[in-house]
N, C-alpha and C positions, 0 to 999 in steps of 0.2 A: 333826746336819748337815741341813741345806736339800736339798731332790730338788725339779726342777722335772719336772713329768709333759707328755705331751701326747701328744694322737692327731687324726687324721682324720675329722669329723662328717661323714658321707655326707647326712646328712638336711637340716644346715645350709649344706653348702657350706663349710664353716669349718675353721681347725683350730683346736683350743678348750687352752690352756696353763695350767695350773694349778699350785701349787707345795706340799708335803708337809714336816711340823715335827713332829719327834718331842716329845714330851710325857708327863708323868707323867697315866695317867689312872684317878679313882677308882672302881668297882665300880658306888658306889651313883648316880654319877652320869647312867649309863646302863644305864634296867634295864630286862629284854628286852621293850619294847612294842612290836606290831606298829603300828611309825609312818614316817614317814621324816625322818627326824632330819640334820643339817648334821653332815659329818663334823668329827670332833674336832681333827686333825691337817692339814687343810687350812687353807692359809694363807689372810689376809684380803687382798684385793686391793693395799693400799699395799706389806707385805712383798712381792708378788709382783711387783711394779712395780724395788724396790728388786734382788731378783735377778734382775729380766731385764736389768737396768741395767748389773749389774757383768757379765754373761756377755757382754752384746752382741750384736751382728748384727742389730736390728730397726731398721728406717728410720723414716726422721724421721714418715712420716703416721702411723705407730701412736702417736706420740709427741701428736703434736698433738690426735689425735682422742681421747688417753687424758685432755688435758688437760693439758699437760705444765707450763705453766704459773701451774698453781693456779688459772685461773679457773670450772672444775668446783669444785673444791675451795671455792672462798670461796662459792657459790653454793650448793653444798649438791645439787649436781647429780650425781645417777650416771653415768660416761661411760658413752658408747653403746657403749665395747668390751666391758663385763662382760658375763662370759653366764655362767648358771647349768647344771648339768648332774647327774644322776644316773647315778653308778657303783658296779658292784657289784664289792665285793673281797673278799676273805676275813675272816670276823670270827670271833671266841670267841665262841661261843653258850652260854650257861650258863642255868641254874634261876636265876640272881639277876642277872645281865650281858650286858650286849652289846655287846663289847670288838673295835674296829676293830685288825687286824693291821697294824703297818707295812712297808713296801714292804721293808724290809731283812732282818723281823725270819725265824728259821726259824720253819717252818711245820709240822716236823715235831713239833715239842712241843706233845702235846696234840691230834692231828690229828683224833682222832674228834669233838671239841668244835666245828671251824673246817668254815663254812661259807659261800656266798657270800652278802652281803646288799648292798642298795641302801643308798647313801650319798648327799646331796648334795653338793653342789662348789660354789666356786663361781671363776672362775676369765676369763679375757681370748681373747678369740678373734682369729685374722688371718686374709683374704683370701687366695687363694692365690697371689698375689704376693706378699704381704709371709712367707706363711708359706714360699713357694720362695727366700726373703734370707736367713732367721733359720736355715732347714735348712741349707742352705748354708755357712752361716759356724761352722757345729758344729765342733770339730775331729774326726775320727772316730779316733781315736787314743787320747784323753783321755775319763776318766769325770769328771774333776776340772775346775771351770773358777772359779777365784777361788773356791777355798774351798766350789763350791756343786756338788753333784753333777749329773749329766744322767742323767736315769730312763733303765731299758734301752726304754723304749717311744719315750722322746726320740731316743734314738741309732737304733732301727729306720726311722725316720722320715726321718732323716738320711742314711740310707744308701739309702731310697731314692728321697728327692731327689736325689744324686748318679747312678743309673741315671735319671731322667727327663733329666740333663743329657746322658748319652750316648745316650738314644734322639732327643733334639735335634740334637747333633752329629751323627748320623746320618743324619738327615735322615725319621726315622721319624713322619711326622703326614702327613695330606691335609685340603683344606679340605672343608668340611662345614656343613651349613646343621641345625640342630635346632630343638625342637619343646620351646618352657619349659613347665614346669606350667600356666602362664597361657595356656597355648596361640597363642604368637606363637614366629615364627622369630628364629634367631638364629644367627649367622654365628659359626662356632667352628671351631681345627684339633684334627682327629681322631687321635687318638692310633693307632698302628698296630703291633701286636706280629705280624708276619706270617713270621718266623724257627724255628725252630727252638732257638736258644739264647736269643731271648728269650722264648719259649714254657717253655723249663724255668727261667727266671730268674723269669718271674711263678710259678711251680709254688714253687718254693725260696724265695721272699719271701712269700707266702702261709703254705708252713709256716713259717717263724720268725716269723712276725706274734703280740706276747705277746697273751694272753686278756685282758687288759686294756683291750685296744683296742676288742673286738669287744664291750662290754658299755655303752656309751654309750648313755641314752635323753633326752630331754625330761624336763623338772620337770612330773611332770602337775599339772593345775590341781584345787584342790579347793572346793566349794561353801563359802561362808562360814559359819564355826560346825563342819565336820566339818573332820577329822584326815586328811592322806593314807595310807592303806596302805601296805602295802610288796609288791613282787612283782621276781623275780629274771627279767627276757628271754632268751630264747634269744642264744646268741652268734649276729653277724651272720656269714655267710660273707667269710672273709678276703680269697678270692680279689675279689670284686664290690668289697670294698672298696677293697682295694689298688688294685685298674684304675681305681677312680670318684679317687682319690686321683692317681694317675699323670696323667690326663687333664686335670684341673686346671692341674695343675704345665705339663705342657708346653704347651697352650693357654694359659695366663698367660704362661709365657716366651715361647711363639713372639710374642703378641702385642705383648709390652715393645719387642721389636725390629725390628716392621714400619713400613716405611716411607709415610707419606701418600701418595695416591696424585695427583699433577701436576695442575692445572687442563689443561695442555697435554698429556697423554695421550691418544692417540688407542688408544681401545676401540671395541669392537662396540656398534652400538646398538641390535642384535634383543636384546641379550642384561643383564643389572643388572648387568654385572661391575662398574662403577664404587661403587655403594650395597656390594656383598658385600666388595668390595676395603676401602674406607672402616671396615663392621662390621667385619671381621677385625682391625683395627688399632685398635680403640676399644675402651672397656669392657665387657668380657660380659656387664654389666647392661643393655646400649644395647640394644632392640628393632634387627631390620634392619629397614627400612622400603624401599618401593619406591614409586617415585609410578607411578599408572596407566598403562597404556600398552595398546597395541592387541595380543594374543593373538601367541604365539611361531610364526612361519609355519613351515609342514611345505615344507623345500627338496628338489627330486628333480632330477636331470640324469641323461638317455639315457647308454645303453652298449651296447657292442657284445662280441658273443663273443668270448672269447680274454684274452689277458693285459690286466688292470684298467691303461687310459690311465689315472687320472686318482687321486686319491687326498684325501682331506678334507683343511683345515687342522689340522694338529694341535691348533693352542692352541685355537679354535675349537668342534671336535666334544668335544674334553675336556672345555671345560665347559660345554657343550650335554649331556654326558651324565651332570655334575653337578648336571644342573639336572631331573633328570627324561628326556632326549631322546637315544636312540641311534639310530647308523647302521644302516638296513638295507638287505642286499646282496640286488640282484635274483635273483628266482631262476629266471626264466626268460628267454631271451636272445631278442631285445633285451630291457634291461625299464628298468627305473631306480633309481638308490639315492638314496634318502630317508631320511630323520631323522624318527622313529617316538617315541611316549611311553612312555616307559620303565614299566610296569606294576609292578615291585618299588619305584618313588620317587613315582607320582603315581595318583592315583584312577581317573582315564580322561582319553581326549583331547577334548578338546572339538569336533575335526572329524577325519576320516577326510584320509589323506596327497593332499595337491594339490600340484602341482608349482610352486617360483616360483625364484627367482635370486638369494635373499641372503646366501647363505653362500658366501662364496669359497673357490674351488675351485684348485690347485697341481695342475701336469702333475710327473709325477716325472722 
């Protein structure tokens, strides 16, 4: 029987799906060199096309981009969705063999022999949009889906793409501005487990995460003329994974569902809410960009002892304090309160606080 596998590439951003074909295999075919050899049981890309086909739930651009119409194919072109990977699983190690175990098979026969070894793969990757559709449409009930099975790593995945949906419906994410490898900002919502029962649900998802997951590397490259070696990784910590995994998901979905933001929108214009609002709604490969602009003025307004007249704009100082800039409260009376550079988000201020008038102020 057919097993499709899949897990979470923290490193590629991806999630990478590959498919498992039991097979008669001979001794002498595989004798123990330390090399990294193409696993034996791993399907070739068109079978794995053909069961993603029958299970369903992948959207038309994985389609397209696979080539769905044969003109990859007549061209002799590799689609841009294969992606190759090295996993380590259990294999019989013997004086004359080196026998990959299958996902089904027991593992107690023979267990002093069974070892972990590097295998390559080779296998299809989805964005975490497409791969928040295809989790989605799992059924979580069924190991069976036309004939074709759904690996326990496939179903852990599924289940918990369904908690990034109800940390959605919850309303669990804040906007947030990060900082890519490339070192350019980028407008993203920030996943937010700040509960207590979602604190022991990442705990509980973390331990059921299979060992399989956590052994994903890159194909190392090898010089021309040498042979790759073989070396087993440390498992990655489940927990980093899972969250790097969660954050995807619901920054993909928040962003599927946000609305453009009106040419006729009246926003602040000390402030980029328009560029951050626009990023957030686009694809998380879009740089935010900001066109020039004259430095964030420091606003102060007089007070007087006794109960606080006067009180910020809400929407306003929130994301003035998204942006680097909190309120502070005079502390001596008379004194004034001002919007200061927030020292845990920005390097330093470029001037010391001076008073001026462009944040509107509300009398409560």
């Amino acid at each position: 029987m057919a097993i499709v596998h899949g897990s979470w590439l923290t490193e590629n951003q991806q999630f990478f799906l590959w498919g498992e074909m039991w097979q008669r295999l001979e001794a002498d075919t595989l004798p123990p060199e330390p090399e990294l050899r193409e696993h034996p049981f791993c399907m070739v890309v068109p079978e794995l096309l053909e069961r993603l086909k029958a299970i369903g739930g992948l959207p038309k651009p994985f389609w397209v981009a696979m080539g769905d119409s044969g003109t990859a194919q007549r061209r002799r072109q590799k689609p841009a969705r294969v992606l190759e990977q090295v996993l380590s699983l259990p294999t019989e190690l013997t004086a004359t063999a080196c026998l990959p175990k299958h996902s089904a098979a027991d593992l107690t026969e023979n267990a002093a022999a069974i070892a972990l070894h590097p295998w390559k793969l080779q296998g299809v990757w989805l964005p975490p949009r497409e791969a928040a559709q295809f989790l989605e449409s799992l059924p979580l009930g069924q190991r069976e889906i036309a004939g074709i099975e759904i690996g326990d790593d496939l179903r852990f995945w599924s289940h918990a793409a369904r908690w990034s949906l109800d940390l959605q419906a919850r309303g669990k994410y804040l906007p947030a501005i990060a900082l890519t490898p490339a070192k350019k900002t980028q407008a993203e919502w920030q996943l937010l487990l700040d509960s207590e029962t979602d604190a022991r649900r990442l705990q509980l998802f973390s331990q059921w995460m299979p060992a399989s997951c956590r052994t994903y590397e890159p194909v190392p490259k090898a010089r021309k003329g040498q042979t790759l070696g073989v070396t087993v990784p440390l498992p990655t910590p489940g927990n980093a994974q899972l969250c790097d995994f969660m954050q995807q998901m619901v920054d993909a979905q928040v962003r599927s569902q946000a609305q453009p933001v009106g040419s006729n929108e009246v926003l602040s214009p000390d402030l980029p809410l328009r560029e951050w609002l626009e990023a957030s709604a686009a694809s998380p490969t879009r740089p935010w960009k900001v066109a020039p602009r004259s430095p964030l003025p420091v606003c102060a307004m007089p007070s007087t002892p006794g109960p606080r007249p006067y009180r910020a704009a809400s929407t306003k100082i929130g994301f003035a304090s998204a942006f680097g800039w909190n309120l502070r409260q005079p502390t001596t009376a008379p004194g004034t309160w001002a919007t200061i550079c927030n020292p845990a988000m920005t390097k330093a201020c470029s001037s010391p606080p001076t008073p001026c008038g462009n944040i509107p102020w509300m009398r409560r």
